[in-house]
ZASEVEX-666561 format. One record per residue (C-alpha): residue in three letters; x negated, y negated, z negated. Coordinates in steps of 0.2 Angstrom, whole numbers, plus 5000, padded with zeros to 4 digits. Each point is the difference from the previous one (the first is absolute). Layout:
! ZASEVEX-666561
ALAXYZ;...
! end
This chain:
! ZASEVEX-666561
UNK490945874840;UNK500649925015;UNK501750065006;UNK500450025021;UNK501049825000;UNK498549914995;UNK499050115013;UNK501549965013;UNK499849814997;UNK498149985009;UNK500149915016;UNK498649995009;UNK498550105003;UNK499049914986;UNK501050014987;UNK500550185002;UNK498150045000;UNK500049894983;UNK501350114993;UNK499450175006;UNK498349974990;UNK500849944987;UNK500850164999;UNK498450084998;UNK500350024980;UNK498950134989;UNK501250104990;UNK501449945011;UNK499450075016;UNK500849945017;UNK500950185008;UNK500050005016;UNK501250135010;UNK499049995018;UNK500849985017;UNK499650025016;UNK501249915012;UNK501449864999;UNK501450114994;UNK499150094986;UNK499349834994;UNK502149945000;UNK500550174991;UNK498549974985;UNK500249844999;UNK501550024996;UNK500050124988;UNK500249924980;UNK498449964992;UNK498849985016;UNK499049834998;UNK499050035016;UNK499650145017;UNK498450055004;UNK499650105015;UNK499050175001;UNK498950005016;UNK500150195002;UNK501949975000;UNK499949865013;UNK498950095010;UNK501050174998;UNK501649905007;UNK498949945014;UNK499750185004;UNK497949985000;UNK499050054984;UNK499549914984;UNK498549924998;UNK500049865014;UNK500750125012;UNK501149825005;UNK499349865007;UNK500049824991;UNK501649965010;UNK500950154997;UNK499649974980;UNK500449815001;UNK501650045011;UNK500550114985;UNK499549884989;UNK501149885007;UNK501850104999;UNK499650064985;UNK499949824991;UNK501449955011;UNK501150124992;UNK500049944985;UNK499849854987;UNK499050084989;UNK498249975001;UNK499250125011;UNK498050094999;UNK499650095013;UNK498550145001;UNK498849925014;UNK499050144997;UNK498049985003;UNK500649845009;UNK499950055017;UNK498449925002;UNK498150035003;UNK499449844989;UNK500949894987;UNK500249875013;UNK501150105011;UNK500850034983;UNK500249834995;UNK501049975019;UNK500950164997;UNK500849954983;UNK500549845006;UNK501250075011;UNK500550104988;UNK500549854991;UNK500749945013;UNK500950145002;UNK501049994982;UNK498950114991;UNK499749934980;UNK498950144995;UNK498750145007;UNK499150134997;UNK498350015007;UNK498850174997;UNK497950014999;UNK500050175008;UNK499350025017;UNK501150155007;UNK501350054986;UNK500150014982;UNK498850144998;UNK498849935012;UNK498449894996;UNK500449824996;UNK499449845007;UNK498449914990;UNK500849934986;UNK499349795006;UNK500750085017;UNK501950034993;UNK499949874988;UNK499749885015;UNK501650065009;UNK501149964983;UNK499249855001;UNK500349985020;UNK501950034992;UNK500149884988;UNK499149865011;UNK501650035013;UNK501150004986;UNK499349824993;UNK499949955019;UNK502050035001;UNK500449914985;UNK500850184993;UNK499350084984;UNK500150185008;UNK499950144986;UNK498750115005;UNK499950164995;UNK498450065003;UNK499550195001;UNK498750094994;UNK499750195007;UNK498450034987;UNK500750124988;UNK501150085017;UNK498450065008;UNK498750024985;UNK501450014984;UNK498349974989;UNK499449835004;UNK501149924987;UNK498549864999;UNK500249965017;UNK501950015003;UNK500049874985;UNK498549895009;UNK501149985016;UNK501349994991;UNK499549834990;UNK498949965017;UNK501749995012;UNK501249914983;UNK498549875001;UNK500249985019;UNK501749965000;UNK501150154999;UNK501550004989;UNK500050154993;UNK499050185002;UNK500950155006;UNK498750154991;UNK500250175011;UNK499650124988;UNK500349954983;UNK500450184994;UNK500150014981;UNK500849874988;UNK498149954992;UNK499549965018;UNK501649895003;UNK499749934982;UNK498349965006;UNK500449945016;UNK501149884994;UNK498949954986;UNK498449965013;UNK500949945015;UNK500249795000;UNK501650025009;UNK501750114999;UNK499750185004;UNK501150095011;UNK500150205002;UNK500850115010;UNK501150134991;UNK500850165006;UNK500850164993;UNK499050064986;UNK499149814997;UNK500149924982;UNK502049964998;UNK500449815007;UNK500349934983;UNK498450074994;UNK499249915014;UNK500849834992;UNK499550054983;UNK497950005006;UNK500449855010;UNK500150055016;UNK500649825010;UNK500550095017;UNK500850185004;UNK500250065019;UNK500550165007;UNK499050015018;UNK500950105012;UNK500850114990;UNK501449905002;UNK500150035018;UNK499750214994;UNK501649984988;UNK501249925011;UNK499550115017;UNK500250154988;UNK501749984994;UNK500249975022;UNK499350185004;UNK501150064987;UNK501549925008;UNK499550085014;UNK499950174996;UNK501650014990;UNK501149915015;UNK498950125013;UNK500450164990;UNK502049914999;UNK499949984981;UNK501049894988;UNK499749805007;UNK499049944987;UNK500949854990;UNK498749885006;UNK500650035018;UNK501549884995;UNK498949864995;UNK500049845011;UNK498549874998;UNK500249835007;UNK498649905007;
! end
């Protein structure tokens, strides 16, 4: 396992995109706490045991005060992008969404300035509206990992790229097909494969046995416990925005005890340096 000093010692952009693929590992699965803005990036990073941040769009978006789902424009994503990996020497992946781009060549100029913009990772999804929506032709969103990779190579940076799949999100049957893009985006050049939907240990086991890359999942409340995901050999474990949902939920509940003139809650004492 690599501990947080050898994930501190990265330097530049390329090496930290080398280490935060390299940290893709089945059955010892990157977990990454996501973050939203500079000082939740400073507050994870710090935190004992994090090898790496990765941002969560709807989070981003959310702090931006416009919706999820490309409710931001590129800029506002890559200006994000940028203080988020600023914050921090730990590599950095940042969820760049559907790409916010009509064609893999607008996505190929897009995830060069994220590059430019500090960013070692990215997710990038093949649905068309959401993750319940229809998805992309699969030669179409293999293309645009492709379109990815080919700014990746252009950069000299080995960007770990996450690619999502929506399948089993919208039609939780088509195992086939979640598996076919699957294997069709790992040979275009992405790093690893986030698999929305992966709903029972068999699937995951199966998922991870099919895919020709690390399989990353999302888990939440009532998901297979973390180490279980380890033991089938999940390589990546993210947590979306419910991040975002814990930590403004512990804020409203501030709020109303201090409103209704309660107790100060202990956490009211604490001070966090940037």
């Amino acid at each position: 396992m690599t501990d947080t000093s050898t994930a501190a010692s990265a330097s530049t952009t390329a090496e930290k995109a080398a280490l935060l693929a390299s940290l893709h590992v089945p059955g010892d699965p990157l977990v990454v706490v996501n973050v939203w803005d500079a000082i939740t990036a400073r507050i994870v990073a710090r935190a004992p045991g994090v090898r790496a941040l990765a941002s969560a769009s709807h989070s981003v978006a959310f702090a931006y005060g416009v919706p999820d789902g490309e409710g931001m424009t590129v800029d506002m994503a890559l200006g994000a992008a940028r203080r988020i990996a600023a914050s921090t020497d730990l590599p950095v992946s940042i969820d760049f969404e559907r790409g916010y781009a009509p064609d893999a060549t607008g996505v190929q100029e897009n995830v060069a300035r994220l590059i430019e913009a500090g960013a070692a990772g990215l997710n990038i999804e093949d649905s068309l509206a959401g993750a319940t929506s229809d998805r992309r032709p699969i030669a179409e969103a293999a293309d645009r990992v492709a379109a990815a990779r080919a700014a990746a190579d252009a950069a000299g940076v080995p960007l770990a790229i996450n690619a999502r799949t929506d399948t089993l999100a919208g039609s939780p049957d088509a195992f086939d097909e979640a598996i076919d893009r699957a294997n069709a985006y790992a040979d275009a050049g992405a790093t690893s494969i986030f698999m929305l939907g992966l709903r029972t240990e068999q699937m995951v086991a199966d998922a991870v046995a099919a895919v020709r890359a690390p399989v990353a999942v999302f888990a939440h409340p009532g998901y297979l416990p973390l180490a279980r995901l380890a033991e089938l050999g999940v390589g990546r474990i993210s947590f979306g925005p419910q991040i975002l949902g814990l930590t403004l939920h512990h804020l409203a509940a501030a709020a109303e005890q201090l409103t209704a003139r309660g107790e100060y809650p202990a956490e009211l004492a604490t001070r966090y340096e940037l």
